[in-house]
C-alpha positions as CSV (number, residue, x, y, z in Angstrom):
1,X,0.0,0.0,0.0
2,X,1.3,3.3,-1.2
3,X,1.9,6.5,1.2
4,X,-0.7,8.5,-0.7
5,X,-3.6,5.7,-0.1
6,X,-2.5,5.9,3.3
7,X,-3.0,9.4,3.9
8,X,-6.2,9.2,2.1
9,X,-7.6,7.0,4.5
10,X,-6.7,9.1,7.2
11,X,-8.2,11.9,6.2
12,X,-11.3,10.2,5.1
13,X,-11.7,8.8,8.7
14,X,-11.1,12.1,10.1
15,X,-13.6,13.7,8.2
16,X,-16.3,11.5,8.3
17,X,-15.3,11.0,12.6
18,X,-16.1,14.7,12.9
19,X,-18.9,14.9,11.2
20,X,-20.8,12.1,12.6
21,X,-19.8,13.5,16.0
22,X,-20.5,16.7,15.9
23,X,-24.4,15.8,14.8
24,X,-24.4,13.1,17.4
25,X,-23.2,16.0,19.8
26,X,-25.9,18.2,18.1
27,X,-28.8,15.3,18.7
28,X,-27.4,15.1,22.4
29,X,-27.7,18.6,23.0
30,X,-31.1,19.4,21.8
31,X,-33.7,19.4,24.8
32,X,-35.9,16.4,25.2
33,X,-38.3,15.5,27.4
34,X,-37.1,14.4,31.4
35,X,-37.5,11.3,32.5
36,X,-40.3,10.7,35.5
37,X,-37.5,11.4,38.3
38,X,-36.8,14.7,37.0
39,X,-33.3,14.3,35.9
40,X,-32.2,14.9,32.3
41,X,-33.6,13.2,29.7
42,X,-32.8,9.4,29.1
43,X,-32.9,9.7,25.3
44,X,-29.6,12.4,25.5
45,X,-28.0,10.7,28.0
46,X,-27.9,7.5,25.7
47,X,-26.8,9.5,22.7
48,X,-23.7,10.9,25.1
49,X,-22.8,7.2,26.1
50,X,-22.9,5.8,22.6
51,X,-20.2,8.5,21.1
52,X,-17.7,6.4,20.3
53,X,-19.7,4.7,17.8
54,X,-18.9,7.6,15.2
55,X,-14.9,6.5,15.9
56,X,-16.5,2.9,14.6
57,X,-18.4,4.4,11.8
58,X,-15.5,6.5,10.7
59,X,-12.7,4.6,10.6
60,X,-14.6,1.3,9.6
61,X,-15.6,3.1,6.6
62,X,-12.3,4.4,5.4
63,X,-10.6,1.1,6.5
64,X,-13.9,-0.6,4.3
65,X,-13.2,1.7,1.2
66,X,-9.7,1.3,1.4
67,X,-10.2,-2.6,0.9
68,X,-12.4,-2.3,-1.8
69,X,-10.2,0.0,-3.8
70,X,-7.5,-2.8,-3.0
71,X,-5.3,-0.6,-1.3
72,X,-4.0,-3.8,0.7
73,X,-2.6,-5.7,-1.8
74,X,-2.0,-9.3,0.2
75,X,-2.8,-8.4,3.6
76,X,-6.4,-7.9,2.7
77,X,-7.2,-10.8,4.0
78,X,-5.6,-10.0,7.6
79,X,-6.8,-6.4,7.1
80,X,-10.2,-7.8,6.9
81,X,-10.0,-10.0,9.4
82,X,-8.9,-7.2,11.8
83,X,-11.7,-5.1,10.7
84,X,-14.4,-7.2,11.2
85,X,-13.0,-8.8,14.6
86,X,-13.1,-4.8,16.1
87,X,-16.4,-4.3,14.6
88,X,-17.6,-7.3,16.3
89,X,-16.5,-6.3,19.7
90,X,-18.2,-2.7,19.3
91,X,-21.8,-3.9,18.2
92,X,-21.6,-6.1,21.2
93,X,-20.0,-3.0,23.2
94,X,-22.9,-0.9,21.5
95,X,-25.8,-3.2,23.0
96,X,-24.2,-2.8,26.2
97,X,-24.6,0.7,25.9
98,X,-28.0,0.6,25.2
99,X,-28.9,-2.0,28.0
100,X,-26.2,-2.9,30.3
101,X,-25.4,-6.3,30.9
102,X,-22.5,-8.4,32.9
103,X,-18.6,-7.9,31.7
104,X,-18.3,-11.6,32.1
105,X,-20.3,-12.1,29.1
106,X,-18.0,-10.4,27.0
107,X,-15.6,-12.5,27.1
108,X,-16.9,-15.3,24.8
109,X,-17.6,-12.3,21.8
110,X,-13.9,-11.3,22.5
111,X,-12.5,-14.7,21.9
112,X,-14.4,-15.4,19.0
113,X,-13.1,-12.4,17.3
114,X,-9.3,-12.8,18.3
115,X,-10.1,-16.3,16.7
116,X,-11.3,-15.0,13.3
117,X,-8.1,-12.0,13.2
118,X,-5.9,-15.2,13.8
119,X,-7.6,-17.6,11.6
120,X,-7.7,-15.2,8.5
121,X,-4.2,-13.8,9.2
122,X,-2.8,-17.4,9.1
123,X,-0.9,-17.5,12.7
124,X,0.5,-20.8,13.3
125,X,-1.1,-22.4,16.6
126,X,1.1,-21.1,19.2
127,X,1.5,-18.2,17.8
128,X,-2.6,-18.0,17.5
129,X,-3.1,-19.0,21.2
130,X,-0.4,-16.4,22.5
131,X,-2.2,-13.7,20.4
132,X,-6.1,-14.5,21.0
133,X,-4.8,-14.0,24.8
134,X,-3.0,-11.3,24.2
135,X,-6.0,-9.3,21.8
136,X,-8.6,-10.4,25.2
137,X,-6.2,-9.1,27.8
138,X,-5.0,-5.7,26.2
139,X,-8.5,-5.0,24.8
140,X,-10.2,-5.4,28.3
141,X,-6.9,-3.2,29.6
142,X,-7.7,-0.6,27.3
143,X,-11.7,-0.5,28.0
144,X,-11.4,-0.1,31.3
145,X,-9.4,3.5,30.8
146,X,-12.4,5.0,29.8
147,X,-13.5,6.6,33.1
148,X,-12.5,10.0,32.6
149,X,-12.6,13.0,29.8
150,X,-10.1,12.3,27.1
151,X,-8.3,9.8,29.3
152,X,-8.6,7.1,26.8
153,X,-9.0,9.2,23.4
154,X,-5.0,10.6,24.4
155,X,-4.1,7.2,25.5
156,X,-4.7,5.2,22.1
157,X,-4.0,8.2,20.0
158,X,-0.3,8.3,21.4
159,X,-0.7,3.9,21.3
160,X,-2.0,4.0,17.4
161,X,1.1,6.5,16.7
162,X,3.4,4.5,17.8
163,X,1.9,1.0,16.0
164,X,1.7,3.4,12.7
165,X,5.4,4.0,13.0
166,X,6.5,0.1,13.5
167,X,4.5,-0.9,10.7
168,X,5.9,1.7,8.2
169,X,9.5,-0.1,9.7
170,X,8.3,-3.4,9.2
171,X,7.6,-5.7,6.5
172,X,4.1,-5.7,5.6
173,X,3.0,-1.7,4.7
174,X,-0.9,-2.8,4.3
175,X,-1.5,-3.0,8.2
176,X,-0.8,0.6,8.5
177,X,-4.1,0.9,7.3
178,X,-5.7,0.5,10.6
179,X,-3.4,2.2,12.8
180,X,-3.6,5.3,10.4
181,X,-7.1,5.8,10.4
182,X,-7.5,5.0,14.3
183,X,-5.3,8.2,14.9
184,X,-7.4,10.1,12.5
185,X,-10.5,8.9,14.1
186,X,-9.6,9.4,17.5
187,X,-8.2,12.6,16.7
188,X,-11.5,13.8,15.3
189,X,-13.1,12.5,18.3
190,X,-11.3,14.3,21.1
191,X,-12.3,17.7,19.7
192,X,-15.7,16.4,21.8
193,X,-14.7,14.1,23.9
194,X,-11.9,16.5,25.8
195,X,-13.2,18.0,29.2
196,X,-15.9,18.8,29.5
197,X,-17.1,15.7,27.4
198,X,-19.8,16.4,25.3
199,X,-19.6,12.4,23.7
200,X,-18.0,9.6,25.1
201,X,-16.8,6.7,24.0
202,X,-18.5,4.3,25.8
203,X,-18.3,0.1,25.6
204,X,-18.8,0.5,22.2
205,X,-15.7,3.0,21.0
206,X,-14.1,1.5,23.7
207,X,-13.4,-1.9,23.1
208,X,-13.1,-1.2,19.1
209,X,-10.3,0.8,19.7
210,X,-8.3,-2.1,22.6
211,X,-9.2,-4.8,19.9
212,X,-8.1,-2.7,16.9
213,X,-4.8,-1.6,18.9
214,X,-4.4,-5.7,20.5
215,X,-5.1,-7.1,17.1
216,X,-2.9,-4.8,15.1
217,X,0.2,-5.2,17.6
218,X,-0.1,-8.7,17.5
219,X,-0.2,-8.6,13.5
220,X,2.5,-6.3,13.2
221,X,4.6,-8.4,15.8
222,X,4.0,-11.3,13.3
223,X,4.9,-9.9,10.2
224,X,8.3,-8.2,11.3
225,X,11.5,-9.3,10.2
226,X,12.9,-12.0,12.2
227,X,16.1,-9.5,12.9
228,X,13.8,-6.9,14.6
229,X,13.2,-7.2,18.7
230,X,8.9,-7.0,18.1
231,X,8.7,-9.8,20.3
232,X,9.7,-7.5,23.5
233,X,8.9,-3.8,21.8
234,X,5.3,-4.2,20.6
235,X,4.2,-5.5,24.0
236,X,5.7,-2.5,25.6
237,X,3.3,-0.3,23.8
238,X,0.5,-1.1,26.3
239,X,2.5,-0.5,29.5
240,X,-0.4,1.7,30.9
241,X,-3.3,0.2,30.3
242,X,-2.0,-2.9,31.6
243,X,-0.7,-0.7,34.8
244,X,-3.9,0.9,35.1
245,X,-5.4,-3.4,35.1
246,X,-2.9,-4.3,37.7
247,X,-3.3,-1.7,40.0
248,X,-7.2,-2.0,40.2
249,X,-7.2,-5.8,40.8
250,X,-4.4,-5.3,43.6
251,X,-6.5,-2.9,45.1
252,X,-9.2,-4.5,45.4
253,X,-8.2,-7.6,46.3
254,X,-6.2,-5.8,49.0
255,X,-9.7,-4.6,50.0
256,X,-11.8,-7.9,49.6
257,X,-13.9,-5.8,46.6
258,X,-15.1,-7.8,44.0
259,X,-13.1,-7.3,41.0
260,X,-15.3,-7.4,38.3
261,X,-17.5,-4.2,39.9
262,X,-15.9,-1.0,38.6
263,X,-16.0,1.6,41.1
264,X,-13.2,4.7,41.9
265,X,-9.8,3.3,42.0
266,X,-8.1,3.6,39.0
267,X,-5.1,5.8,37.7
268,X,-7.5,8.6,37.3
269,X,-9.5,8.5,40.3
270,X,-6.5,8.3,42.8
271,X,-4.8,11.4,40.6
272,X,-7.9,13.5,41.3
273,X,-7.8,12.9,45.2
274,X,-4.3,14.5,45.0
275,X,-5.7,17.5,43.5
276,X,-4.6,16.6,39.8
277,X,-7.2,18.2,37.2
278,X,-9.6,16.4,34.3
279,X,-7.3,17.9,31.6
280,X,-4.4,17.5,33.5
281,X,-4.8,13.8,34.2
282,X,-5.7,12.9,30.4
283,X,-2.1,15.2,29.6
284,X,-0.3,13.3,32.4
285,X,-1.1,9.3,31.1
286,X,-0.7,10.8,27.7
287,X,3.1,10.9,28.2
288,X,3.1,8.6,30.4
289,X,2.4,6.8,27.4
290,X,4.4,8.4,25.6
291,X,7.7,7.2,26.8
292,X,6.8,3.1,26.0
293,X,5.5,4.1,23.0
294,X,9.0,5.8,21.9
295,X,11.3,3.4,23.7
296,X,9.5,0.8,22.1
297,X,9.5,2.1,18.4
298,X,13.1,3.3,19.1
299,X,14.1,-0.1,19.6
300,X,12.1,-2.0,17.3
301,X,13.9,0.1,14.5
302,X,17.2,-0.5,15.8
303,X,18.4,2.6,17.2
304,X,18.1,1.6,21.0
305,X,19.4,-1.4,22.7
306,X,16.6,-4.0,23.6
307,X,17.4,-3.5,27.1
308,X,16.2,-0.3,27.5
309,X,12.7,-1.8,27.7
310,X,13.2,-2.8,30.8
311,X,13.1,1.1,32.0
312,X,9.2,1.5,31.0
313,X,8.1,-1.4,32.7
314,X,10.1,-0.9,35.7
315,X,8.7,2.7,36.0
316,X,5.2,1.6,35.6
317,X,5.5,-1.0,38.2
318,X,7.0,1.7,40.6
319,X,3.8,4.4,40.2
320,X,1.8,1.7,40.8
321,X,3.0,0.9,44.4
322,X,3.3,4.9,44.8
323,X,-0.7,4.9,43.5
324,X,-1.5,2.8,45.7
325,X,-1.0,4.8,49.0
326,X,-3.6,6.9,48.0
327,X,-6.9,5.9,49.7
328,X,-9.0,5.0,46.6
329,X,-12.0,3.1,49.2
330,X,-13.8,5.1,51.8
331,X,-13.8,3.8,55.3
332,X,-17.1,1.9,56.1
333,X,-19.1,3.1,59.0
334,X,-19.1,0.1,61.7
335,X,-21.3,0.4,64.8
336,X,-19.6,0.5,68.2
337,X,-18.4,-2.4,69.2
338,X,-20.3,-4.0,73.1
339,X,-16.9,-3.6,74.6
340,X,-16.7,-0.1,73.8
341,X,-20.1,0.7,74.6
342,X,-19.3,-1.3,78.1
343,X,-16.5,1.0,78.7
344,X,-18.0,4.2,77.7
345,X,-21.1,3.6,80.2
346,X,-19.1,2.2,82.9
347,X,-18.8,5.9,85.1
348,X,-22.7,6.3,84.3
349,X,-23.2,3.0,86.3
350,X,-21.1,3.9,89.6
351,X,-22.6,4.9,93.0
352,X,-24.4,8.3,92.1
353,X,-23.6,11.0,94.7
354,X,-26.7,12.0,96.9
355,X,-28.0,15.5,96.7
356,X,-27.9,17.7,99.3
357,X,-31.4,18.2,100.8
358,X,-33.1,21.4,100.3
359,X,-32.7,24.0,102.8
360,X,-36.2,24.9,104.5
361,X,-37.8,27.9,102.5
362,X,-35.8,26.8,99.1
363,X,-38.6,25.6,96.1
364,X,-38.0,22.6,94.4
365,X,-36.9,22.8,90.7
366,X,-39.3,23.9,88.2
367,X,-40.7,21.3,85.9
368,X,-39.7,21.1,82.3
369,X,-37.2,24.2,83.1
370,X,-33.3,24.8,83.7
371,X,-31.0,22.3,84.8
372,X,-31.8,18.1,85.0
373,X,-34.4,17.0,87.3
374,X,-33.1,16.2,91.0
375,X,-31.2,19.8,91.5
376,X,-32.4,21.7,94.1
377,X,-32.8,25.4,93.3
378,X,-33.8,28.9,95.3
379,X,-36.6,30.7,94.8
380,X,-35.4,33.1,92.3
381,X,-34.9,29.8,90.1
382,X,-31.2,29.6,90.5
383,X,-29.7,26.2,91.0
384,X,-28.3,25.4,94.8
385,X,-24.3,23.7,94.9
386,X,-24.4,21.0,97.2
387,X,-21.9,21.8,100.0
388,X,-19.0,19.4,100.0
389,X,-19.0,16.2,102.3
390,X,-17.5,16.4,105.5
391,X,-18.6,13.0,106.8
392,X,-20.4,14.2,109.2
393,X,-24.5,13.6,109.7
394,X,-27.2,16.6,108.5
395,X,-28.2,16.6,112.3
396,X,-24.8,17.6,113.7
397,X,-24.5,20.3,111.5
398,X,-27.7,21.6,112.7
399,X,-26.9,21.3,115.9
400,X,-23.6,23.3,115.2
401,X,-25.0,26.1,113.8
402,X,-27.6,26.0,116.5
């Protein structure tokens, strides 16, 4: 595939990105009708949480037109393959939108598709086994970043870049395709998805774009030359989705939380308890990302030693013991324990001191007035202090002042 159809493509999924967004943004925005508990309408919120399908609809299109042009050459088949695997995994991420349903049951959708990429690409069988795992794990990684403004828009834009530049280094041009128009897509896509997010990606843009990212990587690693280092650089490229995975299944387990219910621990969540911004955050994972993706590209094209991929993964492991001192769970309320509430009503249970008796010509205490009941007071309504004991009896100190 020639440079020219490549940048055709782009720019064809850019387009076509923006303008299905910016009507689906339109559509959002336009007043309807509240649903019955007074908050906004259902109809717009649906049409916010099924954004991403435009990044489908875009890119699938110029991916689509690009094939039947044969712009592929030989890899159409694998091209295909790749295409129709993502756009599996974002109808079934596009029902979920519509009508939620458990994350386990994604998995079976998932596998089928890595199957097909693998089958039409013509993987042998351990090579096919290590990449349908592979494709599940890193699109799953990459869905789960989708819990803030732009976080995963930046994230795959800076992933697709770097896939785009090791296939141009590689052997097999054609599976640029999909990398190229991903970047346009997303591209198009964060001018409405950065804070605050008019469209989001949802299930559905979401796990197109892990599967398209997964799948490509896994077909780029397979048609390098066997001189190249894509068997340790390519998997580097997802360092912080799978750091984001790792450090929400630590810390939940750590917590006894189920680990399939999503809830407020990720990357994102424990930057904004430090004070870090929406913006900020999406800018902060994007060069986070950054730095794999280079030292990854860097190498597989020769000009860094292999062993400097240790440094990404090493880094990524270290932020994720530093995230995890920050409290991501708030403390449960738990009832006093018996023992406490023992000990705390232990001096209420001594031997109460006696009152004095009242002095003759000195009213009893109002009812329903000043201080608790039992305290003697005077007749102006003031309260009478008890003189202090002396051990000695109420008669002899009547007979002593007598």
């Amino acid at each position: 595939m020639n440079v020219l159809g490549i940048i055709a493509s782009g720019v064809a999924a850019l387009f076509i990105t923006v303008a299905l967004a910016k009507g689906a943004r339109r559509a959002a925005l336009r007043p309807h009708a509240p649903d019955g508990s007074g908050g906004r309408a259902p109809r717009a919120a649906a049409l916010r949480r099924t954004g991403g399908a435009t990044v489908v609809l875009g890119v699938g299109t110029a991916v689509g037109g690009a094939l039947l042009l044969g712009a592929a050459d030989d890899s159409a088949g694998s091209v295909a393959g790749l295409l129709a695997g993502a756009g599996t995994v974002a109808a079934l991420g596009l029902v979920h939108d519509l009508k939620p349903f458990r994350a386990a049951l994604r998995l079976p959708v998932q596998t089928a598709a890595a199957v097909l990429v693998v089958c039409l690409a013509g993987l042998s069988p351990a090579a096919g086994v290590l990449a349908v795992l592979w494709i599940v794990l890193v699109t799953n990684a990459f869905a789960l970043l989708d819990h803030a403004d732009g976080l995963l828009t930046t994230v795959g834009l800076v992933t697709a870049a770097g896939l785009l530049a090791c296939a141009a280094l590689g052997g097999d041009p054609a599976l640029t395709l999909l990398p190229a128009t991903l970047v346009a897509g997303l591209a198009g896509f964060l001018l409405h998805n950065w804070h605050p997010a008019r469209l989001r990606l949802g299930a559905s843009g979401a796990q197109f774009t892990g599967f398209a990212l997964a799948a490509s990587g896994a077909l780029i690693q397979e048609a390098a030359p066997s001189g190249r280092a894509a068997w340790a650089a390519l998997p580097v490229l997802a360092t912080v989705a799978l750091a984001d995975t790792a450090l929400v299944l630590i810390s939940r387990h750590r917590a006894a939380r189920s680990l399939l219910r999503d809830t407020d621990d990720h990357i994102a969540h424990r930057l904004r308890r430090v004070r870090v911004t929406v913006p900020g955050t999406a800018v902060l994972l994007a060069l986070w990302t950054a730095v794999p993706v280079t030292t990854s590209t860097l190498v597989y094209a020769e000009l860094l030693h292999p062993a400097f991929l240790l440094l990404p993964p090493a880094g990524s492991v270290a932020a994720v013991f530093v995230l995890l001192r920050i409290p991501a769970y708030t403390p449960p309320r738990t009832a006093p324990s018996r023992t406490a509430a023992r000990r705390t009503a232990a001096p209420a249970t001594g031997a109460a001191i006696p009152s004095a008796a009242p002095a003759p010509g000195v009213a009893g205490p109002a009812p329903g007035k000043g201080a608790p009941s039992g305290t003697a007071r005077t007749a102006a309504g003031h309260p009478t202090v008890p003189p202090p004991p002396t051990g000695r009896s109420a008669a002899g100190v009547a007979a002593e002042r007598s």
